[in-house]
C-alpha positions in Angstrom: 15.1 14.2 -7.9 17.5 12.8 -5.4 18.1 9.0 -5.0 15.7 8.4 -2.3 12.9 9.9 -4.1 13.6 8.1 -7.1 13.4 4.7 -5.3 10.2 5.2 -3.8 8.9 6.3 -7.1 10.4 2.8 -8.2 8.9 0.8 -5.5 5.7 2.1 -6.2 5.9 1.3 -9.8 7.2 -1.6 -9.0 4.2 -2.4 -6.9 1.7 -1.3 -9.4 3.1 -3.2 -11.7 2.9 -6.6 -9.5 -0.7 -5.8 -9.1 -1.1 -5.9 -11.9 0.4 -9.1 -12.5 -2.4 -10.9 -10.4 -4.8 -9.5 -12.5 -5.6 -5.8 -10.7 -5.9 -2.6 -12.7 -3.5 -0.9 -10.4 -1.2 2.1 -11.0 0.8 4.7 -9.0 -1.1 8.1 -8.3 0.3 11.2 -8.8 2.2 12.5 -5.3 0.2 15.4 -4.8 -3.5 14.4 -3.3 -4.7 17.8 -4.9 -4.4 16.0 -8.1 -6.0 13.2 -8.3 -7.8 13.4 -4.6 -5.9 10.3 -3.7 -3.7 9.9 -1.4 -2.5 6.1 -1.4 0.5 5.8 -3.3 -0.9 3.0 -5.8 -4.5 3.0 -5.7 -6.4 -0.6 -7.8 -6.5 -3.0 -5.0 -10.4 -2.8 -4.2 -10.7 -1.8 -0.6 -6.9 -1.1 0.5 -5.2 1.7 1.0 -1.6 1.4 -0.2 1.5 3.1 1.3 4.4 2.0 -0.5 7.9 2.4 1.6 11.2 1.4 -0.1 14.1 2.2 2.8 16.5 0.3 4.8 15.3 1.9 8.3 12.5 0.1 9.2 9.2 2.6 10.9 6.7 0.5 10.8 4.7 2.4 13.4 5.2 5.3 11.7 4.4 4.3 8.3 1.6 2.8 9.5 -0.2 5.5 11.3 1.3 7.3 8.1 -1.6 4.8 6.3 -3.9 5.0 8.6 -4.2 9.2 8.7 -4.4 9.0 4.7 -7.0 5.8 4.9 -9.5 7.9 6.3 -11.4 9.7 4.0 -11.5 7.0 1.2 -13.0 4.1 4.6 -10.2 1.6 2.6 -8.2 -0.4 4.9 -4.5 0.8 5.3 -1.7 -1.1 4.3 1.7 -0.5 4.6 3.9 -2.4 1.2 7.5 -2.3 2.2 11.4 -3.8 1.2 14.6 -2.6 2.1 17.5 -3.7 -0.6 18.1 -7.6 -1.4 14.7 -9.0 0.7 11.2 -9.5 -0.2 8.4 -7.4 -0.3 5.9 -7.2 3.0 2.6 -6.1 3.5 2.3 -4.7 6.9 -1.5 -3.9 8.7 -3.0 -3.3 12.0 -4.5 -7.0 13.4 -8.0 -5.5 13.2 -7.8 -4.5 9.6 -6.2 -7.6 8.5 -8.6 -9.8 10.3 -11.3 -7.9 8.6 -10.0 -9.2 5.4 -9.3 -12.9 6.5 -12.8 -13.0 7.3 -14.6 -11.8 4.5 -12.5 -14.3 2.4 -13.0 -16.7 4.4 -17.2 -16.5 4.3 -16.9 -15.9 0.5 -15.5 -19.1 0.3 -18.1 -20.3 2.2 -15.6 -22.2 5.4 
C-alpha cells in the first residue's frame, strides 16, 4: 500500500476513533461501497456523511462535491473532515447543510 494510502486509512481511523471519543459508535467502512453499501469513509455520526481527506494540497471544492456525489443515496448531509501534517483537524460543509444543523440544535435546545 503506498504512503498516501496508508495515511488516509490513518486519518480515517483516526477519525473514527475521535468519534468515538465523544461518545459515537463510529468506525471506518470498508473502501469498497460494494461491501458494505456505504460510501462515507467513517460512517456513526447520525445524519452526516463523512469524507475523510488527510493531504497537504488543499481541494476543498473538490472533496466536497466528492461528499456531496456520495451523500446522495444515504439523504445524510456531507461533510468534508480534513488535516494536512502538524495542524488541526476541520470539518468543511456547504452553508446550506451546515445551517441545517445549527438550526435543529438550536430548536432542540429550545433558543
Amino acid at each position: 500500500m503506498p504512503n498516501s494510502k496508508q495515511k488516509g486509512k490513518r486519518f480515517e481511523l483516526d477519525i473514527a476513533h475521535i468519534l468515538k471519543d465523544y461518545g459515537f459508535d463510529a468506525r471506518r467502512t470498508a473502501q469498497y461501497c460494494g461491501n458494505t453499501g456505504e460510501a462515507s469513509d467513517v460512517v456513526g455520526l447520525p445524519g452526516i456523511h463523512i469524507e475523510c481527506k488527510a493531504q497537504e494540497t488543499m481541494r476543498l471544492y473538490e472533496w466536497v462535491a466528492q461528499a456531496v456525489r456520495d451523500s446522495e443515496k444515504s439523504m445524510r448531509l456531507p461533510a468534508v473532515f480534513h488535516k494536512k501534517n502538524y495542524a488541526d483537524i476541520l470539518v468543511t460543509m456547504r452553508l446550506d447543510d451546515w445551517m441545517t444543523l445549527y438550526k435543529s440544535s438550536i430548536l432542540s435546545k429550545g433558543e
